[in-house]
C-alpha positions as CSV (number, residue, x, y, z in Angstrom):
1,X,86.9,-26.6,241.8
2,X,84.0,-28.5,240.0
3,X,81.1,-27.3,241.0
4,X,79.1,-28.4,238.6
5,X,79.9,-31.9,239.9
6,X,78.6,-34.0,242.6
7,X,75.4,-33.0,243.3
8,X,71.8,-34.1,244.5
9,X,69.2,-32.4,243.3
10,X,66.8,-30.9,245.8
11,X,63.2,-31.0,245.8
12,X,61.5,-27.7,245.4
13,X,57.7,-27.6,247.1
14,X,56.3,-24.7,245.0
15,X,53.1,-23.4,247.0
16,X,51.2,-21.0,245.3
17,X,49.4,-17.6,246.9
18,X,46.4,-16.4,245.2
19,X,48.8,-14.2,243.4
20,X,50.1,-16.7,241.8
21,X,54.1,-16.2,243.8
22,X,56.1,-19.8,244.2
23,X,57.6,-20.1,247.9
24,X,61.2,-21.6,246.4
25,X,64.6,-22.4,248.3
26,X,67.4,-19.8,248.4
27,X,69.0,-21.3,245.5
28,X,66.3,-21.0,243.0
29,X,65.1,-17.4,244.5
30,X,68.6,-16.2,244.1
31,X,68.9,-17.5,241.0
32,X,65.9,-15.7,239.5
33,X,66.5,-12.5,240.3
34,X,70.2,-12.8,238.8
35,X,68.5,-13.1,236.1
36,X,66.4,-10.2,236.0
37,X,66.4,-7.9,232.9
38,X,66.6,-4.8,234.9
39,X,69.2,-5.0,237.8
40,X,67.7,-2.0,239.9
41,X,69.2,-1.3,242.9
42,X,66.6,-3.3,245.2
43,X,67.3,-6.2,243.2
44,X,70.9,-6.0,243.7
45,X,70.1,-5.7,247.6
46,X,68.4,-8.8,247.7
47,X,71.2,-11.0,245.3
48,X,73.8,-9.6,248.4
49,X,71.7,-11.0,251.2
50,X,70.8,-14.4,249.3
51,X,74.3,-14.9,248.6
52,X,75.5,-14.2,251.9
53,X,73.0,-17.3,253.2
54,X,74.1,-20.9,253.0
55,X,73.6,-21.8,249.7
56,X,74.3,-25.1,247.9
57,X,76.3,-23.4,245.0
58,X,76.5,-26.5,243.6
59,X,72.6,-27.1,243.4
60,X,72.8,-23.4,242.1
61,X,75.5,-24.1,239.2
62,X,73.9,-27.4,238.6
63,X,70.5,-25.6,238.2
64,X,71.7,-22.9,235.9
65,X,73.0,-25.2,233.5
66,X,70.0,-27.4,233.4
67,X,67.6,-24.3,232.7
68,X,70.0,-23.0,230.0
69,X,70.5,-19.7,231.5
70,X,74.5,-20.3,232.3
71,X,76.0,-17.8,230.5
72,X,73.0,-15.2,230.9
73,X,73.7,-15.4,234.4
74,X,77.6,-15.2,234.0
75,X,76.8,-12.4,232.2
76,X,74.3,-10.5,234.3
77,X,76.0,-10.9,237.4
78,X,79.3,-9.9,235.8
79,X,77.6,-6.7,234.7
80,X,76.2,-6.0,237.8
81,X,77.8,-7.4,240.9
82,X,80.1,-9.9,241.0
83,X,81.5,-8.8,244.0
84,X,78.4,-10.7,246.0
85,X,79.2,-14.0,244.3
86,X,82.1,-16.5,245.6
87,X,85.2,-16.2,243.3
88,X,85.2,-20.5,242.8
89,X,81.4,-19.3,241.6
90,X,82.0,-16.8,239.4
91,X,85.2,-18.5,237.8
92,X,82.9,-21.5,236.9
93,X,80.2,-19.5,235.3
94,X,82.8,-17.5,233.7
95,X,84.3,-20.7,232.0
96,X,80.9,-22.2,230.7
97,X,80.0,-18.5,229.3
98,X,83.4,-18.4,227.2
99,X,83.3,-22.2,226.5
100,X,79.4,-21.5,224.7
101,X,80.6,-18.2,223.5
102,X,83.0,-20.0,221.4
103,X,80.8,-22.8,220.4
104,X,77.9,-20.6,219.6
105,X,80.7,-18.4,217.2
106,X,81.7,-20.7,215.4
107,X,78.0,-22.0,214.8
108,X,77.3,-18.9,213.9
109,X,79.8,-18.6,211.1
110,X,78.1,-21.6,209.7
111,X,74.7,-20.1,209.6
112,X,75.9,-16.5,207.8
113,X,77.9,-19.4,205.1
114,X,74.4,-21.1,205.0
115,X,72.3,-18.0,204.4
116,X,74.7,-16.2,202.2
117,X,74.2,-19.2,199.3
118,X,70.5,-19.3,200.0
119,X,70.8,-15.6,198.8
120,X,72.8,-16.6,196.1
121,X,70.4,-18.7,195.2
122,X,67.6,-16.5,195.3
123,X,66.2,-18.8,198.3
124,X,63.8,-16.5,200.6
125,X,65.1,-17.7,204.3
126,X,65.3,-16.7,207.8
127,X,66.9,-18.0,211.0
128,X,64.8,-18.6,214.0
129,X,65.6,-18.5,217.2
130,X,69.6,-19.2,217.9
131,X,71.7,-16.3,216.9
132,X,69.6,-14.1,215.1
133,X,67.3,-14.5,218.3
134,X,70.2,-13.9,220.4
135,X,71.5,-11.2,218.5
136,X,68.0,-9.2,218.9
137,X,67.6,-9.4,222.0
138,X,70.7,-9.8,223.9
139,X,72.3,-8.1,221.6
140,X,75.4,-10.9,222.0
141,X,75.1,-14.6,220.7
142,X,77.1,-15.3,223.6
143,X,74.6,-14.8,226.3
144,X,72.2,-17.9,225.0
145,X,72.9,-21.3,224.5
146,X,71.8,-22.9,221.4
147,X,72.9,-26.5,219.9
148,X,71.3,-26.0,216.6
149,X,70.5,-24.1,213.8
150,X,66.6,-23.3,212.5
151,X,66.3,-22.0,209.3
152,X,62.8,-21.3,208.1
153,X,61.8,-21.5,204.5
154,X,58.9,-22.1,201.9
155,X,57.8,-25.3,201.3
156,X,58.6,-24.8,197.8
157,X,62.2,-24.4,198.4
158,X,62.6,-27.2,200.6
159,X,64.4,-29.8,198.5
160,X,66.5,-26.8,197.0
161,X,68.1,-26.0,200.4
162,X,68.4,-29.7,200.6
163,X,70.7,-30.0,197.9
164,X,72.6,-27.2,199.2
165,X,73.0,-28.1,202.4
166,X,74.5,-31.9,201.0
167,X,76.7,-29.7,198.7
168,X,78.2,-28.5,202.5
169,X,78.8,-32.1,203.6
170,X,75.3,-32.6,205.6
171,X,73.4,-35.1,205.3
172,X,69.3,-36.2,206.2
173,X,68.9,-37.3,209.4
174,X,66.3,-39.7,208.5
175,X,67.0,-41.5,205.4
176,X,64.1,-41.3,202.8
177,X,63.1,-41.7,199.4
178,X,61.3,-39.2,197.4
179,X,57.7,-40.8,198.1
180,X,58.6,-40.5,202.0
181,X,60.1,-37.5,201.9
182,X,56.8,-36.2,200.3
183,X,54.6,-38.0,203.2
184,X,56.9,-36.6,205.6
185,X,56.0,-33.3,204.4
186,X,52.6,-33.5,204.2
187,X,52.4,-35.0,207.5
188,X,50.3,-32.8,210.5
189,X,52.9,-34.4,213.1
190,X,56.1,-32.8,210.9
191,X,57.7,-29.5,210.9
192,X,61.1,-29.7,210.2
193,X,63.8,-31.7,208.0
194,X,66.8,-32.1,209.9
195,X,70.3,-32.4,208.3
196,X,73.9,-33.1,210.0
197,X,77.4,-32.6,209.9
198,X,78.7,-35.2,211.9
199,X,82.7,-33.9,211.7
200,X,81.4,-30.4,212.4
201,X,79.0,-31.3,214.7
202,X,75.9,-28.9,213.6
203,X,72.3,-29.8,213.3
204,X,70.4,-28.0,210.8
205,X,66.9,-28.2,211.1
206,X,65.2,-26.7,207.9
207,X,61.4,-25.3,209.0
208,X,58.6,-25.1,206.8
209,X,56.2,-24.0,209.7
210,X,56.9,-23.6,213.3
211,X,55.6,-27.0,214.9
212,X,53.7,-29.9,214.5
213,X,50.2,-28.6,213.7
214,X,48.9,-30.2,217.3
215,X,50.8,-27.8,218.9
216,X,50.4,-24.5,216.9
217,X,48.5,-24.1,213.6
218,X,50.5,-21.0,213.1
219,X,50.9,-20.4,209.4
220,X,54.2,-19.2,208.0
221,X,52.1,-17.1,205.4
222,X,51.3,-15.3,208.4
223,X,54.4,-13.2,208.6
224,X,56.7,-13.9,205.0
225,X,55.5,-10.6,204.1
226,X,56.2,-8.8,207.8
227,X,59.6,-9.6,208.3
228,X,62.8,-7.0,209.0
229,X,65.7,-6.7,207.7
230,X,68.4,-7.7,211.2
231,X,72.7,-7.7,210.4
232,X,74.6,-10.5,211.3
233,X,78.2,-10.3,211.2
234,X,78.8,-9.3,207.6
235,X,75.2,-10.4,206.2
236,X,72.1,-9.0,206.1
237,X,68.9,-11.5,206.8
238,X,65.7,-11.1,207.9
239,X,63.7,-11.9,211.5
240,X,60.4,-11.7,212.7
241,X,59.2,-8.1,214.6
242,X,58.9,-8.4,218.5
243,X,55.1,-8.1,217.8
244,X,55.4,-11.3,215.9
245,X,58.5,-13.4,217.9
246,X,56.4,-12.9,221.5
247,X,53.4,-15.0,220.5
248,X,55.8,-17.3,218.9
249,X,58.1,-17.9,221.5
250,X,55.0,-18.6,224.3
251,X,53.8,-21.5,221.7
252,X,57.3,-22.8,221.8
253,X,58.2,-22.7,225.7
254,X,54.3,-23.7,226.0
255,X,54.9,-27.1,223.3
256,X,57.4,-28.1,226.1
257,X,55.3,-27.0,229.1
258,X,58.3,-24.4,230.1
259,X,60.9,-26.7,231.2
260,X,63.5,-24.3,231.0
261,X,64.2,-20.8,232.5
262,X,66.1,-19.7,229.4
263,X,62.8,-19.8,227.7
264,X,60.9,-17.2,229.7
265,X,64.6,-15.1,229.9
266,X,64.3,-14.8,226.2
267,X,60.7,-13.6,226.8
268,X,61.3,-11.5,229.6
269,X,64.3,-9.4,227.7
270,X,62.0,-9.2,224.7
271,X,59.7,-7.1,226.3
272,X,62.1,-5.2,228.3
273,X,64.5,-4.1,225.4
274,X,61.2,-3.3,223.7
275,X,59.3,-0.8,225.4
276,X,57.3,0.5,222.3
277,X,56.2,-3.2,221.9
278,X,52.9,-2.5,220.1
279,X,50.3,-5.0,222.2
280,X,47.9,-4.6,220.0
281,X,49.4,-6.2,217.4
282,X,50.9,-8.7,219.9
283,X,47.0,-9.0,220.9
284,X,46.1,-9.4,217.3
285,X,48.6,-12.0,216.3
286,X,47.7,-14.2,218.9
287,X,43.8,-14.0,218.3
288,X,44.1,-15.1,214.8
289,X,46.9,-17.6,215.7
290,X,44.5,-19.0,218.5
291,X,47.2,-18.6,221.1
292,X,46.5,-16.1,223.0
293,X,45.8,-18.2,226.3
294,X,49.4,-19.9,225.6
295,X,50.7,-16.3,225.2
296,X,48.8,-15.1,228.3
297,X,50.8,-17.7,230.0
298,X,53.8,-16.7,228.9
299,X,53.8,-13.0,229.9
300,X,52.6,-14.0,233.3
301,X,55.2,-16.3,234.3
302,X,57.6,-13.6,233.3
303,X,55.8,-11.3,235.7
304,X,55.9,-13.7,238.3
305,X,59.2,-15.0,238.4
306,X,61.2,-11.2,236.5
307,X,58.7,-8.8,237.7
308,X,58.3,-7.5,234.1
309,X,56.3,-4.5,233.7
310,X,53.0,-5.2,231.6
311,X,50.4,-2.7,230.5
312,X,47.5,-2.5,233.1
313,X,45.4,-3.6,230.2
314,X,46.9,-6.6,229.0
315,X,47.6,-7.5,232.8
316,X,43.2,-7.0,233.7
317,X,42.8,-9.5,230.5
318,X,45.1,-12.3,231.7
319,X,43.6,-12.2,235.0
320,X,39.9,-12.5,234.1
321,X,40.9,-15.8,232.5
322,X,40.5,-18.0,235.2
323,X,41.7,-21.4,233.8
324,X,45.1,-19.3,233.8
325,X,45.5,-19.6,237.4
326,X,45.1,-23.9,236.8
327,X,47.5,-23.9,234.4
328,X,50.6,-22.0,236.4
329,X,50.7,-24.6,238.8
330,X,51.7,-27.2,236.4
331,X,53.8,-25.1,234.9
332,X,56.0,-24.3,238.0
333,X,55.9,-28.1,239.2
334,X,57.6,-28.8,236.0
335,X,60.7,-25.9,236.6
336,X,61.5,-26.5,239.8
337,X,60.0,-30.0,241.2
338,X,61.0,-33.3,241.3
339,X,58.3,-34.8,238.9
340,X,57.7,-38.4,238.5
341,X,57.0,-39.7,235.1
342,X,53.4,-40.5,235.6
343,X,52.7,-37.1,236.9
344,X,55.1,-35.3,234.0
345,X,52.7,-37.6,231.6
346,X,49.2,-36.3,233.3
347,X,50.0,-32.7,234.2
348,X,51.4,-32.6,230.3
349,X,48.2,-33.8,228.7
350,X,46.1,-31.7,231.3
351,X,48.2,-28.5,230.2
352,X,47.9,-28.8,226.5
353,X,44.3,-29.3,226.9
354,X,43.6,-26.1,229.1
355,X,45.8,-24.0,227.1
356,X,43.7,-24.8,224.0
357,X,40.6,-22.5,223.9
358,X,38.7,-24.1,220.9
359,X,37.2,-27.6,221.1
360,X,38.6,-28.8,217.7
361,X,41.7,-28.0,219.1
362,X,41.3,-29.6,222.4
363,X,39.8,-32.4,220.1
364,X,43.1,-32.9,217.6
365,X,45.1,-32.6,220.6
366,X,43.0,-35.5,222.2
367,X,43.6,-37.4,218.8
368,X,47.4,-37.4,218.8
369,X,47.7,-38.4,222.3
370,X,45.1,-41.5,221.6
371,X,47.3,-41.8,218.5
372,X,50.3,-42.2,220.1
373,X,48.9,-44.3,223.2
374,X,47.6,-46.6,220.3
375,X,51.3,-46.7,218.9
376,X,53.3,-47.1,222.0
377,X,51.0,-50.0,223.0
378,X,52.0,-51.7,220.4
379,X,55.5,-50.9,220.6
380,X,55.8,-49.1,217.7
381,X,58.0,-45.9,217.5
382,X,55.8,-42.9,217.0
């Protein structure tokens, strides 16, 4: 039984209360709390009596794959109460969790080869987000889905872990010469240098800071010095503290205006398999990283939509910031509505622009957009 097959895609009318709660179909409800971090016995209560309505379990399946959140929810529900979801159900979600189990495995023992001859070479390193992130926080690779592999490193080392990673049989995605390759990494739009296996089928994307500097100007120097030592498998690496990977991860869901549930699961488990998070430091980081709207944003949707607990302090904060409350909407017409382009264009430039809080950043933000009107206008690639 395919359920994954076959199926329209509903329209979701998200209308907001002043508290900010989205009035969602069955399907989308139900799939939400599924995937709540802490299963207590009310949630339970109210997975039984959504799955005992009429619901499209395709739209459902269909859903859970698009959001990324598959085998989290395989997993969740298989840990908590399977007995309140169809058997055809559960044996579909079972199949995609073992199917990206495997997968992400075997990408896995590709990262620990990578990162044990960066050690060899005396290469500093760390992977972001994919297994190490998974590893953290789930404390399984198999319960996220990742296609790639992030490595972060110095600037300095960059054309090192090149030649290591053509020693492996990978190659540069784009094809440049040294005087492009330099532009490349000069440029403000740039942040990674991606590399491929085609027989294997990995992507290796090799970070020298976390985005393009539009989006975050979040400096690597930041946090070389602040990172902990995590085990993977038979290595040791390194990874960013909680206090350090929340403010990151907002500015990553944010750069893609939270298109995916998976993003604001990771979030949501962070903080809940932390509970000695230190805020202050979270606070901190995002103040001199001039995120802290973007995390604000961030923490609140995971309140909203996993009833994570927050510290009455840090929840006052976020609600005094009234441009906030502009911003969620966009956000949950993006999850769960049917978007046309033209609006996914508007309510995209709209949302970076609120979510910035100074004007030169509003303003560079403004510049990249005319730049790449000016570009597509003229049918150039950007």
């Amino acid at each position: 039984m395919q359920l994954l097959a076959d199926s329209d895609p509903k329209k979701q009318k998200i209308n907001l209360s002043p508290d900010i709660s989205p009035n969602i179909s069955p399907e989308i409800e139900l799939l939400l709390y599924a995937l709540y971090p802490e299963m207590e016995d009310p949630i339970l209560q109210k997975i039984k009596v959504l799955a005992q309505k009429e619901i499209d379990w395709k739209f459902f399946l269909k859903t859970a794959y698009r959001h990324g959140v598959a085998p989290l929810l395989y997993s969740r529900i298989n840990n908590n109460c399977p007995e309140y979801i169809p058997e055809p159900v559960l044996r579909e979600i079972r199949s995609i969790f073992y199917a990206n189990a495997q997968h992400n495995l075997f990408i896995t023992g590709e990262l620990i080869k990578i990162l044990s001859l960066l050690q060899k070479q005396n290469i500093t390193a760390f992977p972001y987000k994919g297994p190490v992130l998974a590893n953290s926080i789930y404390g399984n690779v198999g319960m996220r889905r990742f296609c790639d592999l992030d490595i972060m490193v110095q600037p300095k080392d960059i054309f090192a872990v090149k030649e290591l990673l053509i020693s492996l049989g990978y190659q540069p995605k784009r094809k440049m010469d040294r005087v492009q390759e330099l532009a490349y990494l000069r440029s403000k739009n740039q942040h990674t240098y991606d590399f491929i296996d085609e027989p294997k089928k990995i992507l290796v994307e090799v970070h020298w800071r976390l985005g393009p500097k539009v989006f975050t100007d979040i400096k690597p120097d930041n946090f070389w010095n602040n990172l902990t030592p995590i085990t993977l498998s038979n290595i040791t690496t390194l990874t960013l503290p909680p206090e350090y990977y929340l403010p990151i991860l907002c500015v990553h869901g944010s750069r893609h205006i939270w298109t995916k549930l998976a993003w604001l699961c990771d979030i949501a488990t962070l903080i809940y398999t932390n509970p000695n998070l230190n805020w202050e430091r979270v606070i901190h980081n995002s103040e001199n990283w001039q995120c802290k709207r973007i995390l604000f944003v961030g923490i609140l949707l995971t309140k909203t939509l996993f009833e994570v607990n927050l510290p009455a302090e840090i929840y006052k904060q976020i609600k005094s910031d009234k441009i906030i409350e502009k911003i969620i909407p966009l956000v949950y017409a993006q999850l769960f509505d049917n978007v046309r382009t033209s609006e996914k264009f508007l309510g995209r430039t709209l949302y970076h622009l609120q979510t910035r809080e100074r004007l030169q950043d509003k303003l560079l933000y403004l510049q990249s957009f005319i730049n790449w009107f000016k570009t597509t206008r003229m049918g150039l690639s950007i």
